[in-house]
C-alpha positions, 0 to 999 in steps of 0.5 A, a space after each residue: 553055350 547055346 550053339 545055334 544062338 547068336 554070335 555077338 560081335 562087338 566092334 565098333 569100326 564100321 569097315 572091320 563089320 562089314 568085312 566079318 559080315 561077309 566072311 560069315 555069309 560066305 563060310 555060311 554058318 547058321 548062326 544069326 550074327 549081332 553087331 555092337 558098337 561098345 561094351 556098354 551096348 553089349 552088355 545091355 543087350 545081353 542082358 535081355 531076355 532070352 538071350 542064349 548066344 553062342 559066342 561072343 567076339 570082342 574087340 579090346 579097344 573101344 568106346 565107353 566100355 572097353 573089352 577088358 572092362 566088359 569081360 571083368 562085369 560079364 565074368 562077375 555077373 551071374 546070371 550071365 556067367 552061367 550061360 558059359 559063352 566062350 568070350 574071345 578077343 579079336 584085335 588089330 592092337 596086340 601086346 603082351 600086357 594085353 594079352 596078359 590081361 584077357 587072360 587074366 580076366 578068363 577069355 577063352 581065346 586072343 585072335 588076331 584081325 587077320 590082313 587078308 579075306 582069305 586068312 581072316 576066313 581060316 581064322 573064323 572057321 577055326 574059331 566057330 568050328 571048335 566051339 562048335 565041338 566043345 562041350 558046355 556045362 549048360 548043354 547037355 
């Protein structure tokens, strides 16, 4: 985990970017931030070169390579399981069996898409500010 790399967002409603982009800009967190539409996109892009994000958040629903699908091929995928992102799951839809399921596949956290700016901004902040303090193998 590198905890001045990227943050990955992959989402690929336009409205939910926009209002995380600025919930990021106003909570002021250095990290550049990288939107992505779908699984596929995002896992090409993390397959570049020197590609050292800090964390990944992924919606579950989505087009061509769905979150469950990406995170299966990220946590089997060596060299990019020995980068040790923290993948959480960030959704408006949310069941059980859901949730069941990204645990199953080693996410480190489901979080719901909050209603309001104001919670949503708590949300993140718990979120950034506790990987923030964790301890990584890879960055010692």
């Amino acid at each position: 985990m590198n905890k001045d790399g990227e943050i990955i967002i992959i989402e690929d409603d336009e409205d939910d970017q926009f209002l995380l982009e600025e919930v990021f800009s106003s909570l002021g967190y250095p990290n550049k931030r990288v939107y992505l539409p779908d699984g596929l996109a995002a896992l090409e892009y993390l397959h570049g070169d020197n590609i050292a994000p800090f964390l990944i958040l992924s919606d579950i629903n989505m087009p061509r390579l769905d979150g469950i699908e990406l995170r299966q091929k990220l946590h089997t995928d060596e060299q990019l399981s020995l980068k040790c992102i923290p993948y959480l799951f960030f959704s408006t839809a949310v069941s059980q069996r859901m949730v069941i399921d990204a645990y199953s596949n080693s996410i480190q956290g489901f979080f719901l898409k909050q209603n309001s700016v104001d919670d949503l901004k708590d949300t993140i902040k718990v979120i950034v500010e506790y990987w923030k303090k964790c301890a990584a193998p890879n960055n010692f």
